[in-house]
C-alpha positions in Angstrom: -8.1 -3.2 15.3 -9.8 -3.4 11.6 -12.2 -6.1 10.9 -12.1 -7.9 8.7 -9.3 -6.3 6.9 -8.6 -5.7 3.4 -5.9 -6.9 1.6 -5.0 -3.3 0.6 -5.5 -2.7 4.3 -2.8 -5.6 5.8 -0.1 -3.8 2.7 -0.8 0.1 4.2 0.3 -1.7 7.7 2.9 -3.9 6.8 6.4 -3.0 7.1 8.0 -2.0 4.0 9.8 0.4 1.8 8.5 3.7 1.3 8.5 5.5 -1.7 8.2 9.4 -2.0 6.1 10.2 -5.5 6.1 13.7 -7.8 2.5 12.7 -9.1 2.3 15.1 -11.9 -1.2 15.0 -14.0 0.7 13.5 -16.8 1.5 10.5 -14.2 -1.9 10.5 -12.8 -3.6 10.1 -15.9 -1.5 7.5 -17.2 -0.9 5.5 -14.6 -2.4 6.5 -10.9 -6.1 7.0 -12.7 -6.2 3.2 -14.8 -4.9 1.8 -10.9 -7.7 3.4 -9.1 -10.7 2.8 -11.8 -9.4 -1.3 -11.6 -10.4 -0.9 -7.8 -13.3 -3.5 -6.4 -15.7 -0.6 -5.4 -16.5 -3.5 -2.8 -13.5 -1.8 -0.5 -16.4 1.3 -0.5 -19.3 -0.7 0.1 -19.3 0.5 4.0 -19.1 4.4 3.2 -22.2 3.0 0.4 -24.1 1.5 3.5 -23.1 4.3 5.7 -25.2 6.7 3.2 -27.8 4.8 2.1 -28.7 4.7 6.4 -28.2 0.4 6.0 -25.3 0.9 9.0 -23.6 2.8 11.8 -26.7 5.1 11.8 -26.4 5.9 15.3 -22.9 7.3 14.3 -23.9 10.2 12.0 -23.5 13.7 13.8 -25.1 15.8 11.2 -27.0 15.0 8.0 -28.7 16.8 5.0 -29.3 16.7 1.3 -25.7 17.0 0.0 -23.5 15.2 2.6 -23.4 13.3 5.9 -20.9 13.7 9.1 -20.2 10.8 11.0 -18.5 10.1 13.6 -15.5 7.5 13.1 -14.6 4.7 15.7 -11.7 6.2 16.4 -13.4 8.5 18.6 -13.8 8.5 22.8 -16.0 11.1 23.2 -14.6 10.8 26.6 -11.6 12.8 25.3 -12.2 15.1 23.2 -8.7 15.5 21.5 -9.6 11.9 20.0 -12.4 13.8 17.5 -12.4 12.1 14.7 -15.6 13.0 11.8 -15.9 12.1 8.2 -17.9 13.6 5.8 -19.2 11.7 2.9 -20.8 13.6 0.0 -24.1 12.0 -1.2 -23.0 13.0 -4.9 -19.7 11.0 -4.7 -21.0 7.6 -5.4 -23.4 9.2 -8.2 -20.9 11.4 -9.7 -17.7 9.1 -9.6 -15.9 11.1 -7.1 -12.8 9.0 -6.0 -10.4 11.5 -4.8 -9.7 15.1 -4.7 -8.1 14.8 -8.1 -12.0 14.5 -8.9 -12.9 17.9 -7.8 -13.6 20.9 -9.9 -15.2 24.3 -9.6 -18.6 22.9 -10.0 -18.1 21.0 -6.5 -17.2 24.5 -4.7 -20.7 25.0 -3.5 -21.1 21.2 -1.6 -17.3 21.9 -0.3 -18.5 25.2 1.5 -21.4 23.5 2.7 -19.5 20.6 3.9 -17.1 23.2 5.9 -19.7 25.4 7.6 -22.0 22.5 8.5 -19.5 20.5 10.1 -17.9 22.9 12.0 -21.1 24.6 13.2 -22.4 20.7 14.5 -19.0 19.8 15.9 -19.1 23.2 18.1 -22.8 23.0 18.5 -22.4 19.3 20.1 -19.0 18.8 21.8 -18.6 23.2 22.5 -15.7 23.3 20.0 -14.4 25.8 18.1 -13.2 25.8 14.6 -9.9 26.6 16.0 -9.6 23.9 17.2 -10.7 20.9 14.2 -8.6 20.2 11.5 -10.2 19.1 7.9 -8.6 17.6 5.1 -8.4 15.3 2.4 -5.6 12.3 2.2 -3.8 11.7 -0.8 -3.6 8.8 -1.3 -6.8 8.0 0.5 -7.8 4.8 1.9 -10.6 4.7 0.6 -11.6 6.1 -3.2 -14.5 7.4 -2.4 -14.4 11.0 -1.9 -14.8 12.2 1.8 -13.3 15.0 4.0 -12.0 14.2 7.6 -12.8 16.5 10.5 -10.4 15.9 13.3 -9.0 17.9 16.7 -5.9 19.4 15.5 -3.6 17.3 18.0 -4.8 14.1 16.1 -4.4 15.7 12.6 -0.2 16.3 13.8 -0.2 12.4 14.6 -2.0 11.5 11.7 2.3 11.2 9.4 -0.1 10.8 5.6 -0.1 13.7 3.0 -2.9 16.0 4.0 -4.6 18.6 1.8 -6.8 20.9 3.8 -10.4 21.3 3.0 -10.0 25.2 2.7 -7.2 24.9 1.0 -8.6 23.0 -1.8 -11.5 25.3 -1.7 -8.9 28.1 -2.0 -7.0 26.4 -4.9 -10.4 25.8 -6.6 -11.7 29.4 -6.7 -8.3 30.3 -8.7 -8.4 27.8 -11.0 -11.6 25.0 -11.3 -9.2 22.7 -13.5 -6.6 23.0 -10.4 -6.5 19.2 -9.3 -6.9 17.9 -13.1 -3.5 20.3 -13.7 -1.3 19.9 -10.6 1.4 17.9 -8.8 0.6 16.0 -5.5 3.1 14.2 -3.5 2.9 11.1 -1.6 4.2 8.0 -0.4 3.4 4.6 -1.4 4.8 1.2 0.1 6.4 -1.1 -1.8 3.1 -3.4 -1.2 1.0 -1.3 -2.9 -0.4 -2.3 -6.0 -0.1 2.1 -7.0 4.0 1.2 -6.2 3.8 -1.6 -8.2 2.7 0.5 -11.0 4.8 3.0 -11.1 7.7 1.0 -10.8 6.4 -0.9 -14.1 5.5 2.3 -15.7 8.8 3.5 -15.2 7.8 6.4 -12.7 9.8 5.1 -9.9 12.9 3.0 -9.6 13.3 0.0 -6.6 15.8 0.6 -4.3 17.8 -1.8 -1.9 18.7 -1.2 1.5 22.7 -1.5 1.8 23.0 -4.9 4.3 25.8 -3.6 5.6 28.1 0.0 6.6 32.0 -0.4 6.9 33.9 2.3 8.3 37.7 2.5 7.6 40.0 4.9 9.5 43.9 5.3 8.6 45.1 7.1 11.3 43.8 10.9 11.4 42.0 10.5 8.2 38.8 11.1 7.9 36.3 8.1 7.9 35.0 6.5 4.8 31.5 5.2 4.8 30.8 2.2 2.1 27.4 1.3 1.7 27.0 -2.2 0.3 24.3 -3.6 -1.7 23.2 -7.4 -0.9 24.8 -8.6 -3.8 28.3 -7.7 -3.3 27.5 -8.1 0.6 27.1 -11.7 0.2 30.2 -12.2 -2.5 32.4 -10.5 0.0 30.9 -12.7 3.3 31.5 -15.7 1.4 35.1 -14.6 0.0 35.6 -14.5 4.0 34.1 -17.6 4.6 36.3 -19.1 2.5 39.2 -17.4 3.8 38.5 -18.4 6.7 38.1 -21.9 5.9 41.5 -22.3 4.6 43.4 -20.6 7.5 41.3 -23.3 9.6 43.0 -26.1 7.4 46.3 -25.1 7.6 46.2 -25.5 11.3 45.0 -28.1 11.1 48.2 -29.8 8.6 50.5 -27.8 10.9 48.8 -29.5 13.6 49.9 -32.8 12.3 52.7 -32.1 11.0 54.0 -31.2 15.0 52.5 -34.4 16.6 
């Protein structure tokens, strides 16, 4: 349970259409980027808290001058396969750092350090190996402001949102330090989503309908045809029948009388 939740929060968890987006940096600039900068930063004022030591202090796993680990509530330490970490850089509230689309080749240095520290004080204090953690970045994140999650990799395979692995990025950053101001992400977005909403005003996406209803028709040893139809036409053709069957009603009725 999340408490109190967000109204961005109640959207992510409420059923909805999904939408699969080709976020190109032409897209994020124009309309992705304007979305995120309109964002209350009061939706980050826990990961603010978290760093400035004003809560969840007994939470934090590891801690020095360019980033802290803490543990999320997500995690029994009971069962290990439940490890969940973040890491939040101190220089991502200072520096604007939102999402990985933030990141250039002059953050390289805190994301090595963010990758050998955690992993040393995950092994140091639950015994477990690298092998065995997952880190990445979402995209979309939850939250805009920057942070890297550290989990066991059977949680990261349940966790169904588009994942960017920290050593990936750091990979994709050492060949180019423009990379993630120069390349296409994918991701989905609900229909709730103010991002979705967006899009679908900036022309980037198009709504769809769910077909109501699928007719199959069979002549004999033909094959079957499959007619998908959209609400509209659904609801012309149910109330064709309706009146259809109206009338076939009052005709037995008149032939009723006509026989008494």
């Amino acid at each position: 349970m999340i408490y109190p939740a967000t109204e961005m929060l109640i959207a992510k968890y409420t059923r909805q259409q999904i939408y699969s987006v080709q976020e190109t940096a032409d897209i994020y600039y124009r309309v992705s980027k304007s979305f995120i900068d309109s964002l209350d930063s009061s939706h980050v004022e826990w990961m603010h808290n978290v760093l400035d030591n004003k809560k969840e202090t007994e939470l934090c796993l590891f801690e020095d001058e360019h980033f802290k680990l803490q543990k999320d509530f997500k995690f029994n330490e009971g069962d290990l396969k439940t490890l969940y970490c973040l890491a939040i850089p101190k220089q991502a509230r200072e520096k604007s750092l939102k999402s990985i689309r933030d990141l250039t080749g002059e953050h390289l240095p805190l994301l090595r350090s963010i990758a050998s520290e955690s992993y040393k004080a995950i092994e140091t204090k639950y015994a477990l190996p690298q092998s065995k953690i997952y880190a990445y970045f979402h995209y979309l994140p939850t939250y805009y402001l920057l942070h890297v999650h550290f989990t066991h990799v059977d949680f990261a395979q349940r966790d169904a949102r588009e994942q960017v692995p920290l050593e990936v990025a750091i990979s994709n950053l050492e060949l180019n330090d423009k990379y993630y101001q120069k390349c296409t992400l994918q991701y989905s977005v609900g229909e709730k989503h103010d991002l979705c909403k967006a899009l679908m005003e900036a022309g980037v996406l198009k709504e769809y309908q769910e077909p109501t209803e699928i007719e199959v028709e069979v002549e004999g040893d033909a094959e079957t045809i499959t007619t998908f139809r959209d609400s509209e036409s659904a609801k012309q053709k149910d109330d064709a029948k309706d009146k259809k069957g109206q009338t076939h009603e009052d005709q037995d009725d008149i032939e009723c009388d006509v026989s008494n």
